[in-house]
C-alpha positions in Angstrom: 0.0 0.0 0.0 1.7 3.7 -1.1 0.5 4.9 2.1 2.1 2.3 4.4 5.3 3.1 2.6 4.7 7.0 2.6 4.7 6.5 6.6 7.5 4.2 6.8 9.7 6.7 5.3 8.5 9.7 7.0 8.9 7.6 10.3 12.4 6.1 9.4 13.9 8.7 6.9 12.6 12.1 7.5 12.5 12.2 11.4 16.1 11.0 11.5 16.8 13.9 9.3 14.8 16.4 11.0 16.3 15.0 14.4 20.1 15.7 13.1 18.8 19.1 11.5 17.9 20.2 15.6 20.8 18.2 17.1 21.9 21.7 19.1 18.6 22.5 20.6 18.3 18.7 21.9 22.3 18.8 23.4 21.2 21.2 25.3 17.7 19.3 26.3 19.7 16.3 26.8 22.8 18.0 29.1 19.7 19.2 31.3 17.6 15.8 31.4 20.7 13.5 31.4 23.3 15.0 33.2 25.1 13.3 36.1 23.6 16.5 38.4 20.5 17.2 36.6 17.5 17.4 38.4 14.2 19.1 37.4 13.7 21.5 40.6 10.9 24.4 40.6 13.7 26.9 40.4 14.9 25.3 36.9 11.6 23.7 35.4 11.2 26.9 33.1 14.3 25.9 31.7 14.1 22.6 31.2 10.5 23.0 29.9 12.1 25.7 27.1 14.9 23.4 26.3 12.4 20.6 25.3 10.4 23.2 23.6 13.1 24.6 21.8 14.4 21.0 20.5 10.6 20.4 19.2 10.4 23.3 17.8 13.4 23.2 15.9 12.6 19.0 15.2 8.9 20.0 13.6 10.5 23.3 11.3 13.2 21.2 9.8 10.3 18.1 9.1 7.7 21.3 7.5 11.2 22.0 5.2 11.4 18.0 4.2 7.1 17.5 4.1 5.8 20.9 4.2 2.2 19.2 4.5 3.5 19.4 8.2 3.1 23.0 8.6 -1.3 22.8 8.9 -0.3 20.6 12.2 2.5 22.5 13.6 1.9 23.1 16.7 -0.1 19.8 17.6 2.9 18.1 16.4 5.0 20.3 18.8 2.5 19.4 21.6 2.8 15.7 21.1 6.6 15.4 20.5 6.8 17.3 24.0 4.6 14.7 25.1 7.4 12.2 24.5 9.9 14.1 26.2 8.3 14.6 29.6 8.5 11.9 31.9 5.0 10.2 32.6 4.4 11.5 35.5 5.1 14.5 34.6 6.7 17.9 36.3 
């Protein structure tokens, strides 16, 4: 089916790409989630919430430049990728 195939690539080719196109943004998400002293505090959760923000954001404008279908749902896509990057039980 073309449209299996359509979402196959999308899913396996053009979020990798999009993904390396915001590589800074999520260093920077990552260094804050990941780090050997990170914690998410109330004094820092601003900043951690921006950094996952800014890493979606960048990850959904470079996948609108590769399928620019992508730019009617910008922002729900924002909303679910930071959906993935919170922990489940949130902040």
């Amino acid at each position: 089916m073309p449209e299996t195939k359509y979402a196959q690539i999308e899913w396996n080719v053009v979020d990798m790409i999009a993904a390396y196109r915001a590589l800074d943004p999520y260093a920077v998400f990552v260094k804050m989630r990941y780090a050997p002293t990170a914690r998410v505090t109330e004094e820092n959760k601003s900043d951690y919430l921006s950094a996952a923000r800014a890493y979606c954001e960048a990850f959904c404008k470079a996948r609108i430049v590769l399928l620019p279908d992508r730019e009617a749902t910008y922002e729900a896509d924002v909303d679910k990728e930071m959906q993935k990057l919170l922990p489940p039980s949130g902040l």
